[in-house]
N, C-alpha and C positions, 0 to 999 in steps of 0.2 A: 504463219501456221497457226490455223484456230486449236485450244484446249478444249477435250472432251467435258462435260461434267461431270465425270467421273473424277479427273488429273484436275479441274479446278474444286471438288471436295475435298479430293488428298490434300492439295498445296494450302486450302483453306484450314483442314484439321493441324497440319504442320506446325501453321502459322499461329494457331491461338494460341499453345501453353508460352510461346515466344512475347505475344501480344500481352497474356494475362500478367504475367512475369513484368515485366515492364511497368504496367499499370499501379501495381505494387512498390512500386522502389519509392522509397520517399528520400529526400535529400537529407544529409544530418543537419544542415543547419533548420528546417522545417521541424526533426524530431526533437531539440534543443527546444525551437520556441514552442511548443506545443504539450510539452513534458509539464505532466500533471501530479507525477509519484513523488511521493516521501523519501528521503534520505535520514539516516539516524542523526545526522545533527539538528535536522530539522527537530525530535522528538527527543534525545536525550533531555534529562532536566526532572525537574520537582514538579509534579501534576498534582491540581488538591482540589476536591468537590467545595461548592460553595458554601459548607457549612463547617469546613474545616477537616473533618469526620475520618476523612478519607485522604493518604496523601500515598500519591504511587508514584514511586524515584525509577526513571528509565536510566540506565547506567548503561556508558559507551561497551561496546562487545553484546550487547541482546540481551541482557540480566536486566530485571526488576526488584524492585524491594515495598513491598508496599505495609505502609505500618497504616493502622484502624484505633482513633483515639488516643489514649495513653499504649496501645500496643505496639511497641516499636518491631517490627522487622515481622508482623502476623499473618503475612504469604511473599515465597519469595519464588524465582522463578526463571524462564527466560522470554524474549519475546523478537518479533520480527518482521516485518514489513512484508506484506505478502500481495500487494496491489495497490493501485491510486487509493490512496485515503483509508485504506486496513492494514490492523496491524493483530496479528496473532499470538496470544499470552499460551504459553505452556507450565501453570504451577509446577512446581516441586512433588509435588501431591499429586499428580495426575490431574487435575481439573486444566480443562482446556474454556478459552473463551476468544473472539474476533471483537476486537474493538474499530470505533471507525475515526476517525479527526475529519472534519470540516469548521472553517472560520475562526480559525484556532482553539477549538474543543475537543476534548477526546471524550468520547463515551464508548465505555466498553458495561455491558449487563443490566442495563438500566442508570449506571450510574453517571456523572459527566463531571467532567474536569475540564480544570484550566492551569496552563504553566502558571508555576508560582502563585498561585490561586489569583489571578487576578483578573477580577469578575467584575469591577467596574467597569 
């Protein structure tokens, strides 16, 4: 028994959210090796520009402390991981800023760090 064109559009329409669905599934072990995001242990720790100047403490639970010079504790705050390689500072203050890490550097506003300052 031949299908109309009509009964093979239906059965073709049926078929695609089934088809597109499919196409989509990735396997976990695929989304494990492929996994590019940040975790906070990655980023917790001592950040400091290479001039010293600058030193922002990412503290476990989302807090920050970042002391400027002799000013110990002169913005403090929370922050967050918000996509592969950004991460979102909310001061205390209301100032909001994205910073980004690649190669192990963070720069958030022009400025750029390195864990433990170490810039060699």
């Amino acid at each position: 028994m031949a299908l109309s064109h009509i009964a093979l559009a239906a059965l073709a329409v049926l078929a695609a959210p089934a088809a597109e669905a499919q196409s989509q599934t990735i396997p976990a072990q695929a989304i494990e090796m492929t996994r590019t995001d940040l975790s906070e242990a990655d980023l917790v720790g001592m950040w400091v520009t290479e001039n010293g100047h600058i030193r922002l403490e990412l503290l476990p639970g989302g807090r920050y402390d970042e002391a400027r010079g002799a000013r110990r504790s002169a913005y403090t705050g929370r922050w967050e991981i918000r996509g592969p390689g950004e991460i979102f500072f909310a001061d205390d203050s209301g100032f909001t800023a994205t910073g980004t890490v690649a190669e192990g550097t963070l720069e958030v506003g022009g400025d750029r760090f390195r864990r433990d300052g170490r810039w060699d």
